[in-house]
C-alpha positions as CSV (number, residue, x, y, z in Angstrom):
1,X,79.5,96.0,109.7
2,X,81.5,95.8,107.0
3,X,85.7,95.3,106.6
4,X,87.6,95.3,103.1
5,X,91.0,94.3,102.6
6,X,93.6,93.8,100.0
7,X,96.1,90.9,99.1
8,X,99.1,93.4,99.0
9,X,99.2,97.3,100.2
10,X,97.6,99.6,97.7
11,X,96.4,96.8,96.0
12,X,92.3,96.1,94.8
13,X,90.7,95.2,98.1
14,X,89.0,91.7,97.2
15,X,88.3,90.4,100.5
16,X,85.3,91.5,102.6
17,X,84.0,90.4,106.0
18,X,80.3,91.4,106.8
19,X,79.0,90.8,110.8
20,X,76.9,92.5,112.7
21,X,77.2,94.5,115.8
22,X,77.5,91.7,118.4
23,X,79.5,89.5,115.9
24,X,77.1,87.1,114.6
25,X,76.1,86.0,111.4
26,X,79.6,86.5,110.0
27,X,80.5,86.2,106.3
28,X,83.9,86.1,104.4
29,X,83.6,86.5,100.4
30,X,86.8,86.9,98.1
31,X,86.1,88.6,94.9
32,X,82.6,89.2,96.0
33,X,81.9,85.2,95.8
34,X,81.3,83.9,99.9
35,X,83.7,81.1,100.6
36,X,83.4,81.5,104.6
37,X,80.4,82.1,106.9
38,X,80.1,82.1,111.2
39,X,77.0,82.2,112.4
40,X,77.5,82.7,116.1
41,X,80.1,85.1,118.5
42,X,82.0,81.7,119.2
43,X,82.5,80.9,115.8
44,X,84.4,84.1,114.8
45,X,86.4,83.9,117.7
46,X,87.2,80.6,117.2
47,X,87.9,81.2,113.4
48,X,88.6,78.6,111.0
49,X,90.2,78.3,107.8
50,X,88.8,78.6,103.6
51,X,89.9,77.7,100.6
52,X,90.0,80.3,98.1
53,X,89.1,80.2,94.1
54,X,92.6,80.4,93.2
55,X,93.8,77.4,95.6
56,X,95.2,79.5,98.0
57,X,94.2,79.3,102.2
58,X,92.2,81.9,104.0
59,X,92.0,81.7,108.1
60,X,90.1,84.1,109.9
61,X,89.0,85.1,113.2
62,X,88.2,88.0,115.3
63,X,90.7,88.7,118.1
64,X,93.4,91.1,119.7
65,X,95.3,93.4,117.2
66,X,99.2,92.1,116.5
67,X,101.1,94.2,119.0
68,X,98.1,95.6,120.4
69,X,96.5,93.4,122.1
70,X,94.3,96.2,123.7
71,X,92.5,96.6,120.4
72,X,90.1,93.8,118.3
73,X,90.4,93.7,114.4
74,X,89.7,90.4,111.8
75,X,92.4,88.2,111.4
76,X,93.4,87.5,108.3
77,X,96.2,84.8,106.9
78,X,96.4,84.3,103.5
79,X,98.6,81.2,103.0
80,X,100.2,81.9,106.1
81,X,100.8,85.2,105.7
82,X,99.2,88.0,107.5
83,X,97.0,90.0,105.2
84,X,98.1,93.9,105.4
85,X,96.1,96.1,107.3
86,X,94.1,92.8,109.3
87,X,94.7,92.2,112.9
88,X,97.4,89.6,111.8
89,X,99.3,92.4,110.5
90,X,101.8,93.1,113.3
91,X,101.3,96.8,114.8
92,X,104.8,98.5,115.8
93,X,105.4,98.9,119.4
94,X,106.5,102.9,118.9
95,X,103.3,103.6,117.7
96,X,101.5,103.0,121.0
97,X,102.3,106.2,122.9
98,X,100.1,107.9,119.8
99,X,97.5,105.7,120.5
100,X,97.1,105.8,124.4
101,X,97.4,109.9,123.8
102,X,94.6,109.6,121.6
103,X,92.5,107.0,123.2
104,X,92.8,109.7,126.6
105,X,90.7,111.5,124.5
106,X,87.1,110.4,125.6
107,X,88.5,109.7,129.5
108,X,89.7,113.3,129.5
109,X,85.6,114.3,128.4
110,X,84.4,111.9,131.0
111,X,82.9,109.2,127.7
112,X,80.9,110.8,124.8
113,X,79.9,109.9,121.8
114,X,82.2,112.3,119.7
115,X,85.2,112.1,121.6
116,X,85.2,108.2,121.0
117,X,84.5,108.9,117.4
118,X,87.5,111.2,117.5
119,X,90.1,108.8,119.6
120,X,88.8,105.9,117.2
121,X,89.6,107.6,114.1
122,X,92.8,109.3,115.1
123,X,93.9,105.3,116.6
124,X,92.3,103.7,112.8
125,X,94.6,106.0,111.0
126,X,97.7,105.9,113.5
127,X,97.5,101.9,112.7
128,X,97.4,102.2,109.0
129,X,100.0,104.6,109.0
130,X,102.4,102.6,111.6
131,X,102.0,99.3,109.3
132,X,102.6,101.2,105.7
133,X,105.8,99.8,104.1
134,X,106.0,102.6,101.7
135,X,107.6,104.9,104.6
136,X,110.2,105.0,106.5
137,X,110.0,104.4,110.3
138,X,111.2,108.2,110.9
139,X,107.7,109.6,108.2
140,X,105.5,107.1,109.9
141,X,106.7,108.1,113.4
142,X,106.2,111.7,112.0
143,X,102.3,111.2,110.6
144,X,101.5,109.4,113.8
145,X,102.1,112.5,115.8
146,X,100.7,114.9,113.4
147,X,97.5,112.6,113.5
148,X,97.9,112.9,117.3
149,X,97.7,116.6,117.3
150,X,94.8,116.7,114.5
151,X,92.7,115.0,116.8
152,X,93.5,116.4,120.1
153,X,93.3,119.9,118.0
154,X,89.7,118.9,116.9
155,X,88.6,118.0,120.3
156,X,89.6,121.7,121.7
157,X,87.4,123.0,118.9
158,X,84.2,121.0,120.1
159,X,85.4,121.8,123.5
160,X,85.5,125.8,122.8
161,X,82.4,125.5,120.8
162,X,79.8,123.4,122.7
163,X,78.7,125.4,125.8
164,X,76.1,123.9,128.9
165,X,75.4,120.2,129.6
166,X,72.2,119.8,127.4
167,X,74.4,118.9,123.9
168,X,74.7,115.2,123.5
169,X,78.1,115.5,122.1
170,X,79.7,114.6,125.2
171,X,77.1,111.4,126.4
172,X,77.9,108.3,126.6
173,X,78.5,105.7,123.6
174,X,77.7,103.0,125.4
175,X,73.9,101.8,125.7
176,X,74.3,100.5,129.3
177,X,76.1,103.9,130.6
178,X,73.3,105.7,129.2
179,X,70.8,103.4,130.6
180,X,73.0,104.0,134.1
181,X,72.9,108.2,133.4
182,X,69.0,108.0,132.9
183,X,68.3,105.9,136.3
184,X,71.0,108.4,138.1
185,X,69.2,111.4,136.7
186,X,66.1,110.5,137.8
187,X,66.8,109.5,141.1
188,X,68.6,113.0,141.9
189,X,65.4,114.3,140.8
190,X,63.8,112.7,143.4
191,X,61.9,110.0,141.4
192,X,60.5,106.7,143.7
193,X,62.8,103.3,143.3
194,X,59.9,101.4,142.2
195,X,59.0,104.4,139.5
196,X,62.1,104.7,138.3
197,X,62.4,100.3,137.8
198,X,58.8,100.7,136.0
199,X,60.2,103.6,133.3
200,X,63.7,101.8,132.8
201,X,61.9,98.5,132.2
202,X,60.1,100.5,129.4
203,X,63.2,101.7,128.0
204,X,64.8,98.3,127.7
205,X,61.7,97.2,126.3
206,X,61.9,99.8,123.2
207,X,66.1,99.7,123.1
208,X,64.9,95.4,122.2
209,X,63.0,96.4,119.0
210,X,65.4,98.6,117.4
211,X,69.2,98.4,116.4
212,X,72.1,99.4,118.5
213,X,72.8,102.7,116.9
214,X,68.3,104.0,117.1
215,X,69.0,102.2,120.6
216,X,71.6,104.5,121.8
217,X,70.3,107.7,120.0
218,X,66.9,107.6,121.3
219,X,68.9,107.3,124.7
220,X,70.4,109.9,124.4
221,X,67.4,111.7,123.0
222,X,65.5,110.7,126.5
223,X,68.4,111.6,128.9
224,X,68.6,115.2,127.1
225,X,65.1,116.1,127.8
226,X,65.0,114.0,131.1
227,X,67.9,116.7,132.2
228,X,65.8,119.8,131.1
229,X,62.6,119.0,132.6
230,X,61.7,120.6,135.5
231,X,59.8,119.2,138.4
């Protein structure tokens, strides 16, 4: 994964944080030269501090979201001062309503993989938005809830357009919840306990060799066709 961020709003974005999906192997580079790496989960959390080029301090962690403590972000202090757009960079408080209408999203459609993608982009841009100091509190306010009803207005397009239970639109995103969907499915269709252990065994066997993302799309390959077979 990869996060970019500039020293003022607007401005050339000349920090980057790389990680990976579980957080490891973290590195922090400023003008595309590395002055910062973590190697494990810990260490990001922990976060430490870097000297920059041009003399200046750079701490940085991964943690709760400045006024959203609900949400994770990088944390990012440049001399002190929270970089814009970084978890340090305080969220307003009257931008939360937006976000919990949004993030009802994917509990409304019982999880699924577009329906988070939906509630995550509509909460990405409500946090941007809310921390811009180009607008006034009364535009921001205003773009928050216009995002608000973009993305609950896209999710009653998918909803009218995807018919029966075979899309995998509305599946889990989460690789354990569709480990938990396979093992449910095939004991309603009347699979034995010590069958079923012997075929999920061999799914977390092949989710091991591949990365998160193959991982949850062969899942979710698997539980499609394990719902339309007929025994």
């Amino acid at each position: 994964m990869k996060k970019e961020f500039a020293l003022v709003q607007g401005g050339v974005k000349r920090i980057r944080v790389t990680y990976t999906w579980d957080l490891k192997n973290a590195e922090v580079f400023f003008d595309r030269k590395r002055v910062g790496t973590f190697a494990t989960k810990a260490d990001f959390q922990r976060g430490d501090t870097f000297t920059l080029p041009d003399g200046a301090t750079l701490s940085v962690r991964f943690g709760s979201i400045a006024g959203a403590p609900f949400l994770k972000g990088i944390h990012l202090l440049r001399n002190g001062v929270p970089v814009p757009g970084s978890a340090a960079d305080p969220v307003p408080k009257w931008s939360w309503p937006f976000m919990v209408a949004c993030a009802a999203i994917p509990v409304v459609s019982l999880g699924g993989a577009l329906p988070a993608a939906l509630a995550g982009a509509g909460i990405g841009g409500m946090m941007t938005v809310a921390r811009t100091g180009r607008w006034s509190t009364p535009m921001r306010v205003g773009a928050c809830a216009l995002i608000t009803l973009a993305c609950w207005g896209a999710f009653g397009v998918v909803v009218t357009t995807v018919h029966g239970d075979q899309s995998t639109l509305f599946m889990s995103s989460s690789r354990e919840k569709l480990m938990e969907e396979i093992e449910a499915t095939y004991t309603k269709q009347g699979f034995r306990p010590d069958t079923i252990t012997a075929m999920m065994s061999n799914f977390r066997q092949t989710c091991d060799r591949m990365t998160d993302k193959q991982c949850k799309d062969y899942l979710r390959s698997s539980l499609q066709q394990i719902k339309a077979a007929r025994y």
